[in-house]
Every structure is written in structure tokens, then in C-alpha cells.
TILUM-25196 format. One line per 2 residues: number of its first residue (from 1); their letters; for each residue y, x, z of N, C-alpha, C, O. Coordinates in steps of 0.001 Angstrom, whole numbers. Atoms other than C-alpha are relative to their C-alpha. Layout:
N
NUM> A> Y/X/Z/Y/X/Z/Y/X/Z/Y/X/Z | ...
END
This chain:
230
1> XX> 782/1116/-509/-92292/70308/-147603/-931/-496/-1075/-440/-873/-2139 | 1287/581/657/-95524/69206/-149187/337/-1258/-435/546/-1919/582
3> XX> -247/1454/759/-94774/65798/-151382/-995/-612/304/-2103/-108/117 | 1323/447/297/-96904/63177/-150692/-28/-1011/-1006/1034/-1405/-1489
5> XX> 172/541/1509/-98371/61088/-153635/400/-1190/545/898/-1275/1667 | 104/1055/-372/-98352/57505/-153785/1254/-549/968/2194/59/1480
7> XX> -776/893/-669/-96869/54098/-152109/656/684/1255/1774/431/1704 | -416/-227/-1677/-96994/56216/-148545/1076/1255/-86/2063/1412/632
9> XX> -1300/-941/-72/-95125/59348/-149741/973/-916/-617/1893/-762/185 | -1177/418/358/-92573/57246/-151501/1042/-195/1610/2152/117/2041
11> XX> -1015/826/-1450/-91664/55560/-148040/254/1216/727/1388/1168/1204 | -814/-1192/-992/-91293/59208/-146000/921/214/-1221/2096/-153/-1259
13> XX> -2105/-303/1161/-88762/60202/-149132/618/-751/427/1634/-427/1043 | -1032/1188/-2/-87540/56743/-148886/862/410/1307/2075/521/1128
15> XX> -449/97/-1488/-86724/57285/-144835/1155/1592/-193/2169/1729/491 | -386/-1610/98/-85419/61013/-145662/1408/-267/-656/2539/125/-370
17> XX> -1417/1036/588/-83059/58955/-147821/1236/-656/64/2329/-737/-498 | -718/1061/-1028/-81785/56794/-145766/851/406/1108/1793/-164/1657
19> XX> -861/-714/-1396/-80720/59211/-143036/850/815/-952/2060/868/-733 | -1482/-987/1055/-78845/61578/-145958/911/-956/-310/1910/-301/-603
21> XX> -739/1204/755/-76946/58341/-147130/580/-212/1117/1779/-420/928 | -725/545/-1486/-76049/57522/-143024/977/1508/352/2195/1422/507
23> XX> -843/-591/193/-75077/61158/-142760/1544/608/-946/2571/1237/-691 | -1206/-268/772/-72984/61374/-145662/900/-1152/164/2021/-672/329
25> XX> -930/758/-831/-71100/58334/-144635/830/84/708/1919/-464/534 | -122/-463/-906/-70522/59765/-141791/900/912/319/1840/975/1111
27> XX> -311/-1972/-29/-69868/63445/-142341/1763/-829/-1072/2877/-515/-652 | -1186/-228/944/-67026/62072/-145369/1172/-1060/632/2352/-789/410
29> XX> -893/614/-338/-65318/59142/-143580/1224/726/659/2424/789/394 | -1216/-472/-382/-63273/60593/-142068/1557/520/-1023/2756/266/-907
31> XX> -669/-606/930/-61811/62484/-144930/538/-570/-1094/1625/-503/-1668 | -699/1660/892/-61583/59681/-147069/763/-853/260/1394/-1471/-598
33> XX> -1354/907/-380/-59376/57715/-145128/1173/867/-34/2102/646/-810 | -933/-984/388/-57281/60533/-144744/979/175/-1167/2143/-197/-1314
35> XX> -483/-504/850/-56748/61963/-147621/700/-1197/-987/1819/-1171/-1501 | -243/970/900/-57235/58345/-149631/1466/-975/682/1857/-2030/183
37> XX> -1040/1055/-411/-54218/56872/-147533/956/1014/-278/2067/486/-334 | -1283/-352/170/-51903/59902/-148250/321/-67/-1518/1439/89/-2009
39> XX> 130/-57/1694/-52824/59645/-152102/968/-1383/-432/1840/-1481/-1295 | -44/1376/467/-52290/55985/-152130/1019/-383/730/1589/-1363/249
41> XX> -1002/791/-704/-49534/55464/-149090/1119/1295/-76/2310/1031/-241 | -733/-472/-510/-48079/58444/-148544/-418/1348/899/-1604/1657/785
43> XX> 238/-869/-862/-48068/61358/-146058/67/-655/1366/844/-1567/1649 | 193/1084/-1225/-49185/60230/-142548/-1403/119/640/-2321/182/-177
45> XX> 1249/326/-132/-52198/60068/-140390/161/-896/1334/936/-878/2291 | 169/1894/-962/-52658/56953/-138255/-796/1117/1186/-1390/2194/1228
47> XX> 473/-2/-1391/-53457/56960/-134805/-928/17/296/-967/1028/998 | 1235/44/492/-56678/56457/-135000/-1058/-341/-1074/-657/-1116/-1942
49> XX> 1064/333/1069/-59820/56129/-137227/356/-1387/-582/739/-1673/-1717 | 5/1757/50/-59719/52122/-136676/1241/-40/-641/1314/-762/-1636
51> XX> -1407/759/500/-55807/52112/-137364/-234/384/-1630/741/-8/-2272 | -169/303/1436/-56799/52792/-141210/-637/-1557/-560/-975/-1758/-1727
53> XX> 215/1406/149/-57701/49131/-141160/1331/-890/-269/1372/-2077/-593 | -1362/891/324/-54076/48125/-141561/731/1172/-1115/1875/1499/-1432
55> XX> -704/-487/1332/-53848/50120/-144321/-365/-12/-1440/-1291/-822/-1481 | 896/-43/1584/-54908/50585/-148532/-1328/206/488/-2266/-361/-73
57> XX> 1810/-313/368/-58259/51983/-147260/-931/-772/1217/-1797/-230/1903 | 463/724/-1170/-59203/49029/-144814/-1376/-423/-842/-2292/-727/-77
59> XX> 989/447/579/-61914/48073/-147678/-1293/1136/348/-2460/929/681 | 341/-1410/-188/-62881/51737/-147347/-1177/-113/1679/-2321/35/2110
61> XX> 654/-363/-1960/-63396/51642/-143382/-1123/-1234/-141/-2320/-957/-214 | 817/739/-600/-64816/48153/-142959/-1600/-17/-534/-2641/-383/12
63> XX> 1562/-147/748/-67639/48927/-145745/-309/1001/418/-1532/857/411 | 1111/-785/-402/-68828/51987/-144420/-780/-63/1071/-1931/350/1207
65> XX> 685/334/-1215/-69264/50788/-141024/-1372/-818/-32/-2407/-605/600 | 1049/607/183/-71297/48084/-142422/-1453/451/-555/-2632/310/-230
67> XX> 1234/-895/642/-73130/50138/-144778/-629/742/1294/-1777/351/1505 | 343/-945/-1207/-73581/52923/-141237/-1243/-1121/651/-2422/-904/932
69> XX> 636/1194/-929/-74555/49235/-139555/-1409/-350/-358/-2340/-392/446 | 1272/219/456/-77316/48383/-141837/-863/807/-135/-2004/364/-5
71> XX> 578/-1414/-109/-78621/51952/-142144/-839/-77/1461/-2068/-91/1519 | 481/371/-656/-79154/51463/-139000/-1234/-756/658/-2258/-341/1201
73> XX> 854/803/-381/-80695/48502/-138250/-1746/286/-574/-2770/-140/-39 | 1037/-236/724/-83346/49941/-140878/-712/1082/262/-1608/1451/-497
75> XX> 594/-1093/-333/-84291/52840/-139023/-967/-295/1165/-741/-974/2167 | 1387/143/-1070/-87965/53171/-137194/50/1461/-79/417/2326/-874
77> XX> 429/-1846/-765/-88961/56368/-135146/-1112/-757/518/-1756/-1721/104 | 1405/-163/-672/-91514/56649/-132713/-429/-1357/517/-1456/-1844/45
79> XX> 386/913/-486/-91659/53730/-130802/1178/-1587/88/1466/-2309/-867 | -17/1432/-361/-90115/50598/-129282/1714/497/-387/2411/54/-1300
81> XX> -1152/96/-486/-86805/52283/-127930/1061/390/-902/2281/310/-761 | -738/-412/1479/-85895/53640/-131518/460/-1115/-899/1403/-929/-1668
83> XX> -196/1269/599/-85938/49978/-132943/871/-241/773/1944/-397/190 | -1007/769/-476/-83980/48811/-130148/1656/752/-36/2666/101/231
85> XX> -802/-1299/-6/-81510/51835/-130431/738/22/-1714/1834/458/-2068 | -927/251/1038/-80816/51031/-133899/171/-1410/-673/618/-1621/-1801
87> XX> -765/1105/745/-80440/47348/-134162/1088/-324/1441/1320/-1526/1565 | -1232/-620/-1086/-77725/48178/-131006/761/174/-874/1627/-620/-1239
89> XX> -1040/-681/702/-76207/50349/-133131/705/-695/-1023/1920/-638/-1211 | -829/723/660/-75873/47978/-135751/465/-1223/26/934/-1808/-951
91> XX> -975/1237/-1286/-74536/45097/-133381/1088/935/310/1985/189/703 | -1225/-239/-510/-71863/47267/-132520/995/1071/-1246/2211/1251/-1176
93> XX> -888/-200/1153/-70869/49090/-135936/499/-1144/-1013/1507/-1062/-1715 | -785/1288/735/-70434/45628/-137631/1113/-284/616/2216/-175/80
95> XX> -584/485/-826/-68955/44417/-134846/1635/938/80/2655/254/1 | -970/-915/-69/-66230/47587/-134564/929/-133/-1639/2131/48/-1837
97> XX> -473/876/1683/-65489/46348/-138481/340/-1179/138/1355/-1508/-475 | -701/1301/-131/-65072/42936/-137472/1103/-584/601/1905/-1463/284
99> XX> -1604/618/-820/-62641/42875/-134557/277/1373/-380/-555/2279/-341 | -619/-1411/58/-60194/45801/-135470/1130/186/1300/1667/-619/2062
101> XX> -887/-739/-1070/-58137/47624/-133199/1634/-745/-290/2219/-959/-1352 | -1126/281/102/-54934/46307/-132034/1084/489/-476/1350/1590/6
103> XX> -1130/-784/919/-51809/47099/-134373/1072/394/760/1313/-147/1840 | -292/-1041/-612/-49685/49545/-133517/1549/-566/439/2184/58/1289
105> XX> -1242/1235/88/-46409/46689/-133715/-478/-1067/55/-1587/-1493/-270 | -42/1793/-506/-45856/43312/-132665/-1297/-597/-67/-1625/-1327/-1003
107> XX> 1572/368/-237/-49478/42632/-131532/195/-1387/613/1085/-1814/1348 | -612/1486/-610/-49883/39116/-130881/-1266/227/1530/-1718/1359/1705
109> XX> 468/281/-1005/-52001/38046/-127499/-1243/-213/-193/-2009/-152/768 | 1181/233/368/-54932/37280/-129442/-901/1330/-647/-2113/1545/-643
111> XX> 606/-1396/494/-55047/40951/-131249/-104/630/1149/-941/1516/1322 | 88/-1276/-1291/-54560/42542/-128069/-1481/-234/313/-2272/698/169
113> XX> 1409/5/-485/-57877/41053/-126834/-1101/359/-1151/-2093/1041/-893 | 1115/-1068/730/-59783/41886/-130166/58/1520/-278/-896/2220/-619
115> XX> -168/-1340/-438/-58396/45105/-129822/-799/737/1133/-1412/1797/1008 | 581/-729/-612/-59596/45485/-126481/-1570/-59/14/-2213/746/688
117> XX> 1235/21/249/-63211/44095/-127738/-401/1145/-889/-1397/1826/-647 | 455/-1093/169/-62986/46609/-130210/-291/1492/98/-1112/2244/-427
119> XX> 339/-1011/-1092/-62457/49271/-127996/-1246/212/341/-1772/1321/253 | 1276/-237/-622/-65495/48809/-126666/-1149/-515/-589/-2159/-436/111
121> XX> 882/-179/857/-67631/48034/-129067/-422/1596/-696/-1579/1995/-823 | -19/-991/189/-66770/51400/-130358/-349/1377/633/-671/2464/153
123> XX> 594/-1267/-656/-67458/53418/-127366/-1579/-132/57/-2353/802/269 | 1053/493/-601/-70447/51414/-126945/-1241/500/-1799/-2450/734/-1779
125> XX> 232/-644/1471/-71229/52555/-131140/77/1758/221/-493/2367/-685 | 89/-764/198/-70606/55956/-130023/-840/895/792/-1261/2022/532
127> XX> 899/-204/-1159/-72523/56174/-126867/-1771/217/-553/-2719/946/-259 | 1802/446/481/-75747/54600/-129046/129/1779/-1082/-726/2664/-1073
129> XX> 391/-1321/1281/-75088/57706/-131962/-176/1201/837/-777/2167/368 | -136/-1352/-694/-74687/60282/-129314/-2135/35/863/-2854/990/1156
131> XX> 1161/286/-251/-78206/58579/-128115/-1108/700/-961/-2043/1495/-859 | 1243/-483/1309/-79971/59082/-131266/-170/1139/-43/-1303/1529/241
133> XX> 63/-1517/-537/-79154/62759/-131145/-504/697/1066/-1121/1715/755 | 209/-445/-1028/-79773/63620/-127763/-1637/-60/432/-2409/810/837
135> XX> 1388/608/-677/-82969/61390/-126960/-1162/-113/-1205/-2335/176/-967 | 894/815/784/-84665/60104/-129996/-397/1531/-1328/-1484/2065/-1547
137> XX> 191/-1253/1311/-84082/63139/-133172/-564/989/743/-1332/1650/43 | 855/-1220/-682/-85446/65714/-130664/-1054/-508/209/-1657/526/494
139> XX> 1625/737/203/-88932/63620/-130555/-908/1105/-701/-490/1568/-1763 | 764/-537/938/-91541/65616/-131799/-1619/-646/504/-1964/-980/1638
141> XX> 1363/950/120/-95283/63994/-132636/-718/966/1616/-540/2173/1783 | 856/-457/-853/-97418/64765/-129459/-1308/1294/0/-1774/2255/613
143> XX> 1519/-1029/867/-100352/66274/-131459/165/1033/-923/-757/1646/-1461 | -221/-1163/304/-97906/68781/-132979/544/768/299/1555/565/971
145> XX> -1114/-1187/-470/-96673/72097/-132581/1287/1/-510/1247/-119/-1734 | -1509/287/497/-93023/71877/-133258/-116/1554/-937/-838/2530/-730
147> XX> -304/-1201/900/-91920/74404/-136060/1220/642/581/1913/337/1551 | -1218/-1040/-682/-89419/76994/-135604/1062/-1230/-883/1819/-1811/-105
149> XX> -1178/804/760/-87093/74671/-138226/140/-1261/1181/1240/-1723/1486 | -637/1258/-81/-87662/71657/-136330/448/185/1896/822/-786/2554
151> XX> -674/-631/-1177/-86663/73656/-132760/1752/-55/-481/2643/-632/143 | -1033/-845/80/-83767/75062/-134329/959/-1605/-534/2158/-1748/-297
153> XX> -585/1269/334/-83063/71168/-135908/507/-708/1342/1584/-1302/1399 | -605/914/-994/-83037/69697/-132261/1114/1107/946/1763/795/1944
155> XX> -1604/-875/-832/-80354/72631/-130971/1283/-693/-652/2319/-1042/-85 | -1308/546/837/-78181/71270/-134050/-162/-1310/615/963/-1617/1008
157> XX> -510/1403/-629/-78821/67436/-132461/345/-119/1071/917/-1148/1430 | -312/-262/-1685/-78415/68625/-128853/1537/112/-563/2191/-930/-624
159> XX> -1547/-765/14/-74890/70426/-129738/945/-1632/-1040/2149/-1862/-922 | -939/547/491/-73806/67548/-132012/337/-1581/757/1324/-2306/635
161> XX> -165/1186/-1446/-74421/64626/-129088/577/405/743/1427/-291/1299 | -1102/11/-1134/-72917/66144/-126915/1561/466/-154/2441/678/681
163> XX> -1375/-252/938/-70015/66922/-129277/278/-1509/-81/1310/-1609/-745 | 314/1516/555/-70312/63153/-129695/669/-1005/2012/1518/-1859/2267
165> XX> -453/386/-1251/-69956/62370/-125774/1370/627/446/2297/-109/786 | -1400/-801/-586/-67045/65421/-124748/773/-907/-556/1509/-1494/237
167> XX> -950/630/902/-65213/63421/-127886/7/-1220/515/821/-1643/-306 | -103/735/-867/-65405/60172/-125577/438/-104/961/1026/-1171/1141
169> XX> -359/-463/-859/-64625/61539/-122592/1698/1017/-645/2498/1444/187 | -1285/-224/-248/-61483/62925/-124097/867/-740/-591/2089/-662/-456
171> XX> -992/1281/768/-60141/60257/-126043/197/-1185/1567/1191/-1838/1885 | -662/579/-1428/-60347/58566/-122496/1062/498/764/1865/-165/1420
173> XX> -1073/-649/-809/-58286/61424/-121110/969/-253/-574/1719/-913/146 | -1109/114/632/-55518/61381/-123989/319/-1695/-42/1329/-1847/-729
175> XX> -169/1225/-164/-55387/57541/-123520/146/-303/1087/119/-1521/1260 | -916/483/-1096/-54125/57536/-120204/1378/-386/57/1793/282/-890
177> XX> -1289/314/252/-50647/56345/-120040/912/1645/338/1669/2091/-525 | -567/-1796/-291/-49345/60391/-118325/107/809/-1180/920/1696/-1439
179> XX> 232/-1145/659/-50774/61727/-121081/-97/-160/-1193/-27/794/-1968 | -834/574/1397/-50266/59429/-124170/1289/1057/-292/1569/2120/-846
181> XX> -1863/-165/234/-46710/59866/-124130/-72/1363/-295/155/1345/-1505 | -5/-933/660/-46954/63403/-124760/-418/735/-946/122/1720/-1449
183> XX> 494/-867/650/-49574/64146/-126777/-255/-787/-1516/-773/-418/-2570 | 247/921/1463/-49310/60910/-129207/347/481/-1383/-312/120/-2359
185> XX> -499/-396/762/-47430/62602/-131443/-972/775/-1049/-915/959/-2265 | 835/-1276/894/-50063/64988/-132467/-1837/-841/-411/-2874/-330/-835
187> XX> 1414/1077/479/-53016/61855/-133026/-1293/727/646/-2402/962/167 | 1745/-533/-338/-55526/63365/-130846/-1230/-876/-598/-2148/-551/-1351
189> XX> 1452/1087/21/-57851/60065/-130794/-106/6/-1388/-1277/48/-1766 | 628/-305/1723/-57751/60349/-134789/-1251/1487/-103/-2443/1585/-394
191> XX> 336/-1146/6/-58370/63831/-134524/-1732/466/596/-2511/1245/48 | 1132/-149/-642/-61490/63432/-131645/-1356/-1107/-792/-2571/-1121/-990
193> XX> 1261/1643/843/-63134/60042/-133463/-407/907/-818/-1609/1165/-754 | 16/-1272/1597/-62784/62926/-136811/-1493/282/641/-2625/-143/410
195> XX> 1364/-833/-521/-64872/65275/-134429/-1654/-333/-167/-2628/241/-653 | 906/293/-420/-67034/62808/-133171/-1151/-570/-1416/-2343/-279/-1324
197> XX> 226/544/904/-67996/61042/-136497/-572/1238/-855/-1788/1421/-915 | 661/-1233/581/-68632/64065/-138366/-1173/1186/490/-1659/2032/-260
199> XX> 697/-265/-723/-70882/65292/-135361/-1707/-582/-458/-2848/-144/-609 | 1025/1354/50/-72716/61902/-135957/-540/7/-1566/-1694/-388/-1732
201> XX> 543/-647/1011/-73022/62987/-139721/-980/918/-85/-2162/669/-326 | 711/-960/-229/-73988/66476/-139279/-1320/-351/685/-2260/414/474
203> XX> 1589/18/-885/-77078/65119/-136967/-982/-541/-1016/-2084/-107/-1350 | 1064/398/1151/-78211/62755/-139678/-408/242/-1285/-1125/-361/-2083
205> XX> 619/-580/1623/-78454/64864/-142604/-910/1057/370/-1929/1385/-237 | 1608/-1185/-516/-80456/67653/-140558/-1172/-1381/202/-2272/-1323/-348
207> XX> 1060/541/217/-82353/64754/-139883/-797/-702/-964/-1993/-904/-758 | 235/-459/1369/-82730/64082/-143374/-647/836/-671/-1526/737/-1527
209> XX> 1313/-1611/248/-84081/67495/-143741/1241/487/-1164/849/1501/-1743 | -1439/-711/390/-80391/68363/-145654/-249/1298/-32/-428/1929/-1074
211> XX> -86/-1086/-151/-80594/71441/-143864/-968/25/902/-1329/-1050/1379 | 680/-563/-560/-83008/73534/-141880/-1702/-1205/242/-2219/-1763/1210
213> XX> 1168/741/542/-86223/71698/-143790/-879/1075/405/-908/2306/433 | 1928/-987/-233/-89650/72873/-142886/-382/749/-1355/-83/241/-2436
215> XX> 519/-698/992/-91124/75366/-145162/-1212/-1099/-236/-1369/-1919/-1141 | 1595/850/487/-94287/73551/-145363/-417/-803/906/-242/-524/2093
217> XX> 539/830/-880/-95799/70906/-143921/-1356/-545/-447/-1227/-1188/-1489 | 1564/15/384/-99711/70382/-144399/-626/-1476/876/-1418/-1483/1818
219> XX> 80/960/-1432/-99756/66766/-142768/-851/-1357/-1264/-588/-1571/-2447 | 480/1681/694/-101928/63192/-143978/977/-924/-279/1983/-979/428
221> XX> -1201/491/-149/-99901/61090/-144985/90/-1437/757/1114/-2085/543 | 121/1103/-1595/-100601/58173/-142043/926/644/1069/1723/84/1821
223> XX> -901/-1143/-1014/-99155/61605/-140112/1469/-35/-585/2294/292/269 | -970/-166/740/-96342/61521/-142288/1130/-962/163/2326/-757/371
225> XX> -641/1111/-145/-95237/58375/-142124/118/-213/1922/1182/-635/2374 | -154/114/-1650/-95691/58256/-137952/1198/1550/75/1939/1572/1057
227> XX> -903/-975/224/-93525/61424/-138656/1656/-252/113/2496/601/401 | -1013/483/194/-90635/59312/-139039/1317/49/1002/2525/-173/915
229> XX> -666/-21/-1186/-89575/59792/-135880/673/1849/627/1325/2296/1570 | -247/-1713/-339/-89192/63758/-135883/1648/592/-975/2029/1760/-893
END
């Protein structure tokens, strides 16, 4: 990719930045709670993502969300529905940090209901990331020919949204009461959030330009910066 000079290339780096920093967030949480709760507690993996909030790495979870949250809110694309799409997103990743998921023992009457707010804040956080992928990172400028990289970039955001939705749709299935009971044992909904979260990584470091970067790009940099959105 062609560097551009000056105040205006700083700000496309800057943006290029910003999405590697949301993907790596992203792509490592998972693994960090993990690993950092068997280091520090023990052997064990919680029930879900959220349930490492009642544990050593609750500092861990609630700051990345926020960090994810503000990332967010700071992201411009093409138009209107990209602003509104990521200060959503970060109304409902704070928010999924603020009320945590109901504990897994003696829940009082008051956790149960921020439990079930954060339920749904969370689908409603995973619905918007599966968005960004699907609708918004496949954007390409009107007035250009898409490159073979940035084709082959929106197959990787197609496949990782809708890796992002199945992982919704089955954490609903294993959260039926039939089908709890048998399969709790083995932490699916840890296991699918994992999926989904690392999906939601993987999209924003290709969009980053991480991986499968343009060979060259021969663009103004007014184009560059309206680029922001590709």
C-alpha cells in the first residue's frame, strides 16, 4: 500500500490502527481469560465468557469490553449507518461490562434481572459485530474497482459474520432447559462466545489490512481517507 504523506496519511494509518487494536482484543480475549484464570485460580473453564467476571480476571474482561466499546464508538465508514452501527455497538459492549451475567450460585432477585439485561445486551453486541462484517466491511468506494485482495477480504468478513450469527443461534439452542442439562458439562456457550469473539477479531484485523493487504494502491489521499470505509 502506497503511504500517504502528511496530517491525511497519518489519519488512514491512524484508522488501520484502530481496527488491529479492536481485532486483537478480540481475536486474544478469549484466551486470556482462559488460560489467565487457570494460571491464577486453577484448572477450570467457566460457563461462559461473562462468568469470568466473578473471577481474578474480571479486571481483564470488563476493560476489554470497554476498550472494544470505545474502539467502537470511534469508528467512521462510509456513511450515516456506520456511525450509528458503532456508537450501538458501544452502548451495548459497555453496557455487557456493566450489568454482568447472573452468578452461577445463590443469585439474588436483583442479579437475576441484570443477568437477564445482560443477556441481551450481549446478543444485541453480537448481532451489531456480526453487522459490521456482513453489511458495512464488504463496502467498497463506488468509483472503484474492487481488488482481487479486497474480494477475497469480504469472503473472510462474509464467513466470519455468519460464524458470528450460527454462534447465536446455537448458544440459544444449548440454553434450552432439554438440552442444558446434558450438554452443560462440556461449556458449550464458553466454547461458542470463544468462536464467536474470535470470528469478530479475525474480521477486524483483515480489516486492518493484518492480512490479505492490497499490493498497491495508487489513490489521493481525500480518496484515502473516504476509503475508510472499505
Amino acid at each position: 500500500m502506497n503511504q500517504q504523506s502528511g496530517p491525511q496519511g497519518s489519519l488512514v494509518l491512524s484508522y488501520l490502527e484502530l481496527r488491529k487494536a479492536v481485532g486483537i482484543i478480540g481475536f486474544a480475549l478469549p484466551f486470556v481469560l482462559a488460560f489467565g484464570k487457570m494460571l491464577l485460580q486453577g484448572p477450570g473453564i467457566e460457563g461462559s465468557i461473562s462468568g469470568y467476571y466473578y473471577t481474578d480476571l474480571r479486571n481483564v474482561f470488563v476493560g476489554s469490553l470497554c476498550a472494544i466499546g470505545v474502539f467502537l464508538m470511534s469508528y467512521r465508514g462510509y456513511g450515516r449507518q456506520d456511525t450509528i452501527a458503532g456508537y450501538l455497538g458501544c452502548v451495548f459492549a459497555i453496557g455487557v461490562a456493566c450489568f454482568p451475567t447472573t452468578p452461577s450460585v445463590d443469585a439474588t432477585p436483583q442479579e437475576t434481572h441484570i443477568g437477564t439485561l445482560h443477556l441481551t445486551l450481549a446478543a444485541l453486541l453480537f448481532l451489531t459485530l456480526a453487522y459490521f462484517s456482513l453489511r458495512l466491511f464488504t463496502k467498497t468506494d463506488p468509483e472503484k474497482t474492487p481488488t482481487r485482495q479486497k474480494l477475497q477480504r469480504n469472503t473472510v468478513y462474509r464467513v466470519c459474520g455468519y460464524t458470528i450469527l450460527a454462534c447465536i443461534l446455537s448458544i440459544a439452542v444449548v440454553s434450552l432447559p432439554p438440552v442444558k442439562t446434558r450438554v452443560e458439562w462440556l461449556a458449550p456457550v464458553f466454547w461458542l462466545e470463544s468462536l464467536a469473539v474470535v470470528a469478530f477479531g479475525v474480521s477486524w484485523l483483515t480489516k486492518g489490512e493484518t492480512i490479505l493487504k492490497d499490493d498497491k494502491r495508487q489513490e489521493r489521499p481525500s480518496v484515502a481517507l473516504k476509503e475508510s470505509g472499505l
